[in-house]
C-alpha positions as CSV (number, residue, x, y, z in Angstrom):
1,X,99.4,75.9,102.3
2,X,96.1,77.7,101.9
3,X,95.9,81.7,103.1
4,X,93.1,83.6,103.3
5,X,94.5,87.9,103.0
6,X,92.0,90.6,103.1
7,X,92.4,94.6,103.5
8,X,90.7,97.8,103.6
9,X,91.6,100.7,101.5
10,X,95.0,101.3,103.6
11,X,96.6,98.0,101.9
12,X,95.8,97.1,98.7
13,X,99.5,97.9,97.2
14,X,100.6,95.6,100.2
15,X,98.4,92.8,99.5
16,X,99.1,92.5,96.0
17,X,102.8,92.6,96.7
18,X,102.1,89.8,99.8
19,X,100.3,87.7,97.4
20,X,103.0,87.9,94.5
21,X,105.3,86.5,97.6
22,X,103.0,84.1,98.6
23,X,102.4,82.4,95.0
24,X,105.7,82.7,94.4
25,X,106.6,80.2,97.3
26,X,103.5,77.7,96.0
27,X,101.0,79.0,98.5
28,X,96.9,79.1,96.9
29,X,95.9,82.1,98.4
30,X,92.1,83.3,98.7
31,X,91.3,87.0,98.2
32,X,89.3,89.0,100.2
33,X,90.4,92.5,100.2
34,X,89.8,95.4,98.6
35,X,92.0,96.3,95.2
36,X,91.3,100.1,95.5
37,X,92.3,103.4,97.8
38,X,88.7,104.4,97.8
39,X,87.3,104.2,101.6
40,X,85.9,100.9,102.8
41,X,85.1,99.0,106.3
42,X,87.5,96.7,107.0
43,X,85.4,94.3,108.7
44,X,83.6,93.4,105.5
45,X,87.5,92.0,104.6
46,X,88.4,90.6,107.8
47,X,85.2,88.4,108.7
48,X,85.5,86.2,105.2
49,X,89.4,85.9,106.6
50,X,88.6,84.5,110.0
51,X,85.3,82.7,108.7
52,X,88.0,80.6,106.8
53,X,90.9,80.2,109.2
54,X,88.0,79.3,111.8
55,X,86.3,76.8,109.5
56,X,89.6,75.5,108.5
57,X,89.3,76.6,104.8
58,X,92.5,78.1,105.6
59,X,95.8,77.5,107.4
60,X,96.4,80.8,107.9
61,X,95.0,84.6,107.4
62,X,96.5,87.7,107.0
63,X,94.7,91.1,107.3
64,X,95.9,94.8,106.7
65,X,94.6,98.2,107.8
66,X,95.8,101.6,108.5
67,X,97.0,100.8,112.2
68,X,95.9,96.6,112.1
69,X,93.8,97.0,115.2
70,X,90.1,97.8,113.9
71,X,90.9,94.5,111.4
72,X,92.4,92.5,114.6
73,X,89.6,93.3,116.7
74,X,87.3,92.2,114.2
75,X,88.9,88.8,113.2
76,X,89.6,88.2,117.2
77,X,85.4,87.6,117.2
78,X,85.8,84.2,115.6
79,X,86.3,81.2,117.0
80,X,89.2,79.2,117.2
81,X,91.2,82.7,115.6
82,X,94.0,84.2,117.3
83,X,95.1,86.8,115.6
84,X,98.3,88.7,116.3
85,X,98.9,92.7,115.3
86,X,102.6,92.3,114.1
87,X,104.3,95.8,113.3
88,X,108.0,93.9,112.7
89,X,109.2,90.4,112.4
90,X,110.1,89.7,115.9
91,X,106.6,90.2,116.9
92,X,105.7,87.8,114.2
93,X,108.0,85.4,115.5
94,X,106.7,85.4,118.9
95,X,102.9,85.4,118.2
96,X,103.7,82.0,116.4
97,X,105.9,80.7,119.0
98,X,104.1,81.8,122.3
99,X,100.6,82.2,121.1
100,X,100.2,79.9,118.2
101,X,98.3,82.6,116.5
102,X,97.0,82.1,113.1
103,X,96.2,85.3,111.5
104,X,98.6,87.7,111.1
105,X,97.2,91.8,111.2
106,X,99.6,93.9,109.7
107,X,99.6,97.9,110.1
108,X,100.0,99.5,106.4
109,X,100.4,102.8,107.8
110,X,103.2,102.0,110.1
111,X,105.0,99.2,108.2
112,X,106.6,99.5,104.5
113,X,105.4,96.9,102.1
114,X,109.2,95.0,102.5
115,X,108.4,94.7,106.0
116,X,105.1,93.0,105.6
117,X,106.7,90.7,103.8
118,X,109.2,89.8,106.1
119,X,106.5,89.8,108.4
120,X,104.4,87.3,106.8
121,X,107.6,85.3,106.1
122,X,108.7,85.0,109.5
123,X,104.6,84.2,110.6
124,X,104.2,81.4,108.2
125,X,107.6,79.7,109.0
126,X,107.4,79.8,113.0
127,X,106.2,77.1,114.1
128,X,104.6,76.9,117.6
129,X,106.5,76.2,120.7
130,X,104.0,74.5,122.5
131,X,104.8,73.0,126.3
132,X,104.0,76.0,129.2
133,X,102.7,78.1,126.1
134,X,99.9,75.3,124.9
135,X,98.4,76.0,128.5
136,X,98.3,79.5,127.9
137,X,96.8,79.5,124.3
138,X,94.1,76.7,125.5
139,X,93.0,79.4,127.8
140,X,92.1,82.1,125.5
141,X,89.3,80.6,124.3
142,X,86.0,80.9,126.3
């Protein structure tokens, strides 16, 4: 599976651990974010994430900030994103089963770094209910 991961200066100690995860389970993972504490705009890490997913460079995206919205917001612009702000894995489990999302936007400051992994896990291995909620997610899109 190809991800796309990017983050501001509020996750590079969960990315790296994310991406150890994901490469460790075969994944090829493309690298957006930022490897250093020192303040930076998140957007600049989540547009190159959705850019992918929506271009289908990637199968999936995950994106980390302090609380996950500004990075959400952001990646929410693309087309064909749906991007989900997951804070534990049962949200994770339900934005793939109910709303097919495929970005994942995790909140560094609220989460610990096992969490987002569990997060991540549980994202990448629900798959999408479809039926009543395929109505739903084909409205979203303008």
């Amino acid at each position: 599976m190809k991800i796309s991961i990017g983050n501001d200066h509020a996750g590079p100690e969960y990315k790296k651990a994310i991406v150890q995860y994901l490469e460790s389970k075969g994944h090829e993972v493309t690298n957006y974010g930022t490897d250093t504490d020192g303040s930076v705009d998140y957007p600049d890490f989540g547009h190159p994430v959705a850019t992918d997913v929506s271009e289908g460079k990637a199968d999936f995206g995950i994106v980390i900030c302090g609380s996950g919205n500004g990075i959400a917001m952001t990646v929410n612009k693309h087309p064909k994103v749906r991007a989900g702000l997951c804070w534990i894995k049962e949200i994770a489990y339900l934005t793939r089963l109910h709303n097919n999302a495929n970005v994942v936007c995790i909140p560094a400051r609220y989460t610990s770094i096992q969490q987002a992994i569990e997060i991540v896990e549980t994202f990448l291995t629900t798959e999408f209910e479809g039926g009543r909620h395929q109505t739903r997610v084909d409205k979203i899109s303008c």
